[in-house]
C-alpha positions as CSV (number, residue, x, y, z in Angstrom):
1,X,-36.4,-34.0,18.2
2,X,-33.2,-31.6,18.7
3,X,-33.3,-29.0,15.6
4,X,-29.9,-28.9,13.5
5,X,-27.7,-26.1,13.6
6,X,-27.4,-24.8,10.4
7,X,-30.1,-23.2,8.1
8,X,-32.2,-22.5,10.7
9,X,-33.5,-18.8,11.5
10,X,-34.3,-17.6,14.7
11,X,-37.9,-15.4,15.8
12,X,-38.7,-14.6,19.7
13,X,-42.3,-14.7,19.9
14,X,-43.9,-13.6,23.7
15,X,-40.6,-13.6,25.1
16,X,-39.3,-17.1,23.8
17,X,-36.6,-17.8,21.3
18,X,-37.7,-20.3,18.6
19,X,-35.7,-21.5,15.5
20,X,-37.3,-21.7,12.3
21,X,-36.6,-23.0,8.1
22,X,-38.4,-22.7,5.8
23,X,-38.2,-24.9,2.4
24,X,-39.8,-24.7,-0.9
25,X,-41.3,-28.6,-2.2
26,X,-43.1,-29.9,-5.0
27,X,-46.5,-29.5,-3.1
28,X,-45.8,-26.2,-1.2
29,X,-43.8,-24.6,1.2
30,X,-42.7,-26.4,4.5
31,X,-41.8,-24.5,7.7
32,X,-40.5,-26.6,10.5
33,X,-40.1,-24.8,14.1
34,X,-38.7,-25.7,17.8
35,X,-37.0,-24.7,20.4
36,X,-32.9,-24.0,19.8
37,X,-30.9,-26.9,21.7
38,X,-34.2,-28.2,23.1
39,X,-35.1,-32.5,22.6
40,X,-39.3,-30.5,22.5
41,X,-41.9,-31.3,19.6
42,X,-41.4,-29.8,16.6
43,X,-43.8,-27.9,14.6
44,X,-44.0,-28.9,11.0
45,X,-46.7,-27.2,8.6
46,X,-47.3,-27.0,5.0
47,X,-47.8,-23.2,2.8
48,X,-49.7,-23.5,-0.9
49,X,-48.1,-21.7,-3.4
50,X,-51.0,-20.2,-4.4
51,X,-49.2,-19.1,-7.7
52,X,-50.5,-16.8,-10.7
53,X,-50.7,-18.6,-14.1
54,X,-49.4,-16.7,-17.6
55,X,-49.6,-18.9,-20.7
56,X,-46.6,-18.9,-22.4
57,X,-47.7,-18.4,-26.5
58,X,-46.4,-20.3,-29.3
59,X,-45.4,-19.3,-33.0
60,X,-49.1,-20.0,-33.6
61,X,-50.7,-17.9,-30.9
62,X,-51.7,-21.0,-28.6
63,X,-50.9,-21.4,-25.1
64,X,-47.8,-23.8,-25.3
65,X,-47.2,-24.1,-21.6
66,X,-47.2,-21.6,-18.5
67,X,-45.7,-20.2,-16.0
68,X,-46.5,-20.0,-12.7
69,X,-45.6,-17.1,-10.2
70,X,-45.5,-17.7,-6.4
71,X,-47.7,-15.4,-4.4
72,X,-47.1,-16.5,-1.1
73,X,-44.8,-14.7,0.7
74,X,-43.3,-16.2,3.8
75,X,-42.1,-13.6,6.3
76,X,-41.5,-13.1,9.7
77,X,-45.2,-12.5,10.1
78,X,-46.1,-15.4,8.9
79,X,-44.2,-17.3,11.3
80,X,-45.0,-15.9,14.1
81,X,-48.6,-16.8,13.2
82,X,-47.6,-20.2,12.9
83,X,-46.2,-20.4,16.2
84,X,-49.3,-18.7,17.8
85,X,-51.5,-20.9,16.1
86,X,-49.3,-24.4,17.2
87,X,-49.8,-23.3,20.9
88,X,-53.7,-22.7,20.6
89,X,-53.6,-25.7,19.2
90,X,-52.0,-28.4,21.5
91,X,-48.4,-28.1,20.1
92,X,-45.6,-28.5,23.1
93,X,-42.3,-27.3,21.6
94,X,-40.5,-28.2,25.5
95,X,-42.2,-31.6,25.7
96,X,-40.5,-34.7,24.1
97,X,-43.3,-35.7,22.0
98,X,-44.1,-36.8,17.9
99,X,-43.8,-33.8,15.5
100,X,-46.9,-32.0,15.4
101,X,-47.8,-31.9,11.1
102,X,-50.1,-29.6,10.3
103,X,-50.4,-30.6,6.7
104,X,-52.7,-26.8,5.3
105,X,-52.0,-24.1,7.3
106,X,-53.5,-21.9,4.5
107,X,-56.9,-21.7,6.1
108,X,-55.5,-21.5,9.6
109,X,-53.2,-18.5,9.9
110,X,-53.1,-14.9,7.7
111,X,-51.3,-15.6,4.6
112,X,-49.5,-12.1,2.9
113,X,-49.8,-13.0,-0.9
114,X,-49.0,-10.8,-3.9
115,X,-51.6,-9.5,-5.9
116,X,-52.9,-12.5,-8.3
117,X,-52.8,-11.5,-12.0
118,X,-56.1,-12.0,-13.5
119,X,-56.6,-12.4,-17.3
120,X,-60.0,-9.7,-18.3
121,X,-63.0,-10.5,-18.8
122,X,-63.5,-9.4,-22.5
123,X,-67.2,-9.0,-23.9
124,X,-67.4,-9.9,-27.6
125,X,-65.6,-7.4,-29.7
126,X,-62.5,-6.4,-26.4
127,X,-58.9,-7.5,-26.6
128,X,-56.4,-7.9,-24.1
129,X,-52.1,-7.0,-24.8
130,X,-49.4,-8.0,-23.2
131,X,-45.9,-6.6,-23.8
132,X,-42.4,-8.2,-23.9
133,X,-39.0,-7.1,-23.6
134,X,-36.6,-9.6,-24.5
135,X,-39.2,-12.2,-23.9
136,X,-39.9,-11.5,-20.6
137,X,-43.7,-10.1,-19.5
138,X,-44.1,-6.4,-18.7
139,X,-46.4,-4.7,-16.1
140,X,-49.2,-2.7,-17.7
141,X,-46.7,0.2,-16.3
142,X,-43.8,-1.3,-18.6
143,X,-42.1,-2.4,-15.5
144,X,-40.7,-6.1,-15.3
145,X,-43.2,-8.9,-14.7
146,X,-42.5,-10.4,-11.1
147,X,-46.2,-12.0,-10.5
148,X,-47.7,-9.5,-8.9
149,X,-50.3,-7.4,-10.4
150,X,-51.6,-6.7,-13.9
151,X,-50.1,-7.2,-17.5
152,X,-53.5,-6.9,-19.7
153,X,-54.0,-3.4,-21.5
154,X,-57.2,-4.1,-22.5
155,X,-59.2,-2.6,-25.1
156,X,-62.6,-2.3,-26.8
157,X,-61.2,-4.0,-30.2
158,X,-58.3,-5.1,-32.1
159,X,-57.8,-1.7,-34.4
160,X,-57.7,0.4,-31.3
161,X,-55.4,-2.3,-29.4
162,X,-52.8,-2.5,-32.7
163,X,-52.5,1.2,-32.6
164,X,-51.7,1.5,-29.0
165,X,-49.0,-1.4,-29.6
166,X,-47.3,-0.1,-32.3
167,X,-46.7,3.1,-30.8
168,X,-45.3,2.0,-27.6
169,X,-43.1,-0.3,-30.0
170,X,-42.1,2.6,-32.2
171,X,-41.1,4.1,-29.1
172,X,-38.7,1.1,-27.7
173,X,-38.7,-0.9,-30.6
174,X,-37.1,-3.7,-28.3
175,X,-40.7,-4.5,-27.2
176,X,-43.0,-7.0,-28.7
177,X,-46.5,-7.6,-28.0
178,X,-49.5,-10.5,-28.2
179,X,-52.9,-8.9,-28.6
180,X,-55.4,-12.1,-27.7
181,X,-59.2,-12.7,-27.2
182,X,-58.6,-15.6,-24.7
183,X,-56.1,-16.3,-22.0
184,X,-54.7,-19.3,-24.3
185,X,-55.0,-17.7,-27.6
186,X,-53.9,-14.7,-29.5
187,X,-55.4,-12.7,-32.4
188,X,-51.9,-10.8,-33.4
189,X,-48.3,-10.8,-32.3
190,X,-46.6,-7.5,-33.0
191,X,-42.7,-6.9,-33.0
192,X,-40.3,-3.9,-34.6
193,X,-39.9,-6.7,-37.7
194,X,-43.1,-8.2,-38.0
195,X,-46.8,-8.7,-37.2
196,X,-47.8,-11.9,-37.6
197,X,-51.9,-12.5,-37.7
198,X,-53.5,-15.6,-36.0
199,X,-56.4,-17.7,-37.5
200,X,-59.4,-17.0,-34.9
């Protein structure tokens, strides 16, 4: 199979020029390499997503729907591993063969993924917060959400949890805030014009 011309990348890996592309599906991400201007086997492999979950909260406090965050990050790197890993495994990119599908390569190469964002653990009196600005999720360091790393402040109960959230929102009263016992479900919702208190 002779690789199109456009949208195609190119890597050298041990002296050898390759072409690569790499596509985001409903079931993952597919990379498909060969050799440029070349009738070889290509190389075709699916990525997981391997995506962080945050529940989206409704005007009741309960988880309405939620988004997902990819972690994987396709580099490069990753790539090249992919290569090396076709050619320790039978792949001929110069022979005219069938593609070579290689349908999880998640176990098979070293995959870079972003930090995956936990919800806490919280023992029977501890709270979790997460802020907003302008309904978008906040790092724990008030930085914009981009599904890496942590968003829980969490606390040891809901008195000490409201206090800490009302003065960050008297500070930058654009921010609002869900204080919630459970990854689906929230105790209080606190805003510059409201507070609105959830039946637990």
């Amino acid at each position: 199979m002779t690789l199109p011309k456009k949208g195609f990348r190119s890597i050298n890996v041990n002296d050898r020029l390759y072409k690569y592309k790499v596509t985001g599906e409903d079931g993952g991400i597919r990379v498909i390499v060969g050799l440029p201007n070349s009738n070889g086997q290509v190389l075709i492999g699916w990525i997981s997503y391997h995506s962080s979950h945050v529940s989206n909260l409704n005007s009741e406090g309960i988880a309405k729907s939620w988004s997902l965050y990819q972690r994987t990050i396709v580099t490069p790197k990753t790539i090249r591993e992919v290569i090396l890993y076709g050619l320790d495994n039978n792949w001929k990119p110069e022979e005219n063969l069938k593609q070579m599908l290689i349908p999880d390569l998640d176990d098979k190469i070293n995959l870079q993924l972003k930090e995956i964002t936990r919800f806490p653990d919280l023992k029977k009196e501890e709270v979790a917060v997460v802020f907003e600005l302008q309904n978008k999720r906040l790092n724990v360091d008030f930085t914009m959400y981009k599904g890496e790393g942590n968003i829980y402040h969490k606390f040891d109960n809901i008195q000490l949890a409201q206090k800490f959230s009302e003065s960050k929102i008297k500070e930058n009263d654009d921010l609002s805030c869900w204080i919630l016992n459970d990854f689906n479900k929230a105790l209080l919702f606190i805003s510059q014009k409201e507070t609105i208190e959830f039946e637990n």
